[in-house]
C-alpha positions in Angstrom: 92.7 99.9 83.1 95.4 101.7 81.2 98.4 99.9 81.4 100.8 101.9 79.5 99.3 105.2 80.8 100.6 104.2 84.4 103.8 102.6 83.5 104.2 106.3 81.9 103.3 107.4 85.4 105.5 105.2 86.8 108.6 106.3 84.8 107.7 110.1 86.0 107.5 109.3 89.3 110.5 107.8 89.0 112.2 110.5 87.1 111.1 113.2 89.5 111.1 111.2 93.1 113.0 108.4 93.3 112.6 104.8 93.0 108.8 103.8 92.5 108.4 101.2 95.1 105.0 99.7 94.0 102.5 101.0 91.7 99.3 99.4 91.2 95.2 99.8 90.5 92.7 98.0 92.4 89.5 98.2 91.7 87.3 99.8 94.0 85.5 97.4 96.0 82.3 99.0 96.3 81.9 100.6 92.9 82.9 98.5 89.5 85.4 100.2 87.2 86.2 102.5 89.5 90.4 102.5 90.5 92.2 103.5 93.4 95.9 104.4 92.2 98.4 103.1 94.9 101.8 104.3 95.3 105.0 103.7 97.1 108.0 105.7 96.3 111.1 106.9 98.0 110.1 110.5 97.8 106.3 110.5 97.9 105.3 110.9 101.5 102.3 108.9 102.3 100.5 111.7 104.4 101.1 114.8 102.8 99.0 116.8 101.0 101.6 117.9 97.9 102.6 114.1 97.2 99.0 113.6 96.6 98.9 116.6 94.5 102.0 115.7 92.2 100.4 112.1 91.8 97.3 113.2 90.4 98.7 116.8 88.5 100.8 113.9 87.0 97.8 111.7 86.0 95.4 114.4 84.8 98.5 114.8 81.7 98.6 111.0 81.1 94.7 110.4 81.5 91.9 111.5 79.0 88.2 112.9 80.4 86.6 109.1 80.5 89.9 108.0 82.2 90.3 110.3 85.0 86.5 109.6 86.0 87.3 106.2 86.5 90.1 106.8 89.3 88.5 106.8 92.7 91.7 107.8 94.6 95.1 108.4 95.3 96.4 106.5 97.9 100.5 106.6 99.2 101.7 104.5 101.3 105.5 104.6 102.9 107.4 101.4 101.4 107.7 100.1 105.0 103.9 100.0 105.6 102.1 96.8 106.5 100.1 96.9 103.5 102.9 97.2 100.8 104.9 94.3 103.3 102.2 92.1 102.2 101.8 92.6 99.1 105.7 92.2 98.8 105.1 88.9 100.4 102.3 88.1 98.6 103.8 88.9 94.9 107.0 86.8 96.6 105.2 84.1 97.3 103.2 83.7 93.4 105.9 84.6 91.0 105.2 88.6 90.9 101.8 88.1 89.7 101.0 91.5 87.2 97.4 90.9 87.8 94.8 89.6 90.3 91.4 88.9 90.7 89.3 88.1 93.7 91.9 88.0 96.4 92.9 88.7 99.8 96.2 90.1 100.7 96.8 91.1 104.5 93.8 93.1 104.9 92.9 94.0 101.7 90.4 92.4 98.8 90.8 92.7 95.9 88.0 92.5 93.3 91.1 93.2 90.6 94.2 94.8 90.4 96.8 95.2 88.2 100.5 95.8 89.3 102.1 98.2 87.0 105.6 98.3 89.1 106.2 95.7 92.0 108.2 95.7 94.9 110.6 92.9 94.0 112.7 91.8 91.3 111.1 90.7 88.3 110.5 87.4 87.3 107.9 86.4 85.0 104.1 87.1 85.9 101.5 85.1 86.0 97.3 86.3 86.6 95.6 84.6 89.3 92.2 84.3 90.1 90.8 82.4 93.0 88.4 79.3 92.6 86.5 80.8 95.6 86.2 84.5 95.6 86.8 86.1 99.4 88.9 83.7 100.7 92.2 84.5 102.0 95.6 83.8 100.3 96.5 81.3 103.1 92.6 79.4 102.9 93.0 79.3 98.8 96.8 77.3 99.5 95.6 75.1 102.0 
């Protein structure tokens, strides 16, 4: 995925609403190399249509034909939902990890994903890819 084309994202979003909680693509679980854009940022609200909007008017400047085709969706979430909680935890917990591959965090798998901005402080990252795909975080530790 186009990792300078969403930091760029990431520095608008920024520049226009606030701080950029997380930003990240995951690829779609059903359909390879397809991306669902997830953000969290103070002044994006998760169920309104307009935040939507602004995300993707946003990435239709940044993104090229080939690229857009490739994002699935759009998805906000509020920086104090149970999915960006665990993947706070989760990027806690394995040195803010910029990319993954074949994981489960909370809820959620993860075929990949890359974490363009991350919910807590930097340190350096690390990828990491799971010996057996579709386990949990927890089952891969233990």
């Amino acid at each position: 995925m186009y990792l300078e084309k969403l930091k760029k994202l990431g520095n608008l979003i920024k520049k226009e609403k606030g701080e950029v909680y997380l930003l990240a693509a995951f690829e779609h679980e059903e359909i390879q190399d397809r991306w669902d854009i997830i953000v969290s940022a103070e002044k994006l609200e998760a169920d309104r249509l307009n935040s939507v909007r602004f995300v993707v008017d946003k990435l239709k400047t940044l993104l090229n034909k080939e690229e857009i085709v490739k994002v699935s969706k759009v998805v906000l979430f509020d920086k104090n939902d149970k999915i960006i909680q665990d993947i706070r935890k989760f990027l806690s917990e394995n040195k803010n990890t910029d990319k993954i591959k074949d994981m489960t965090i909370g809820d959620l798998y993860i075929r990949q994903g890359l974490i363009v901005r991350s919910p807590i402080s930097k340190q350096k990252p690390k990828t990491l890819q799971m010996l057996n795909p579709g386990k949990t975080v927890e089952q891969a530790a233990a």
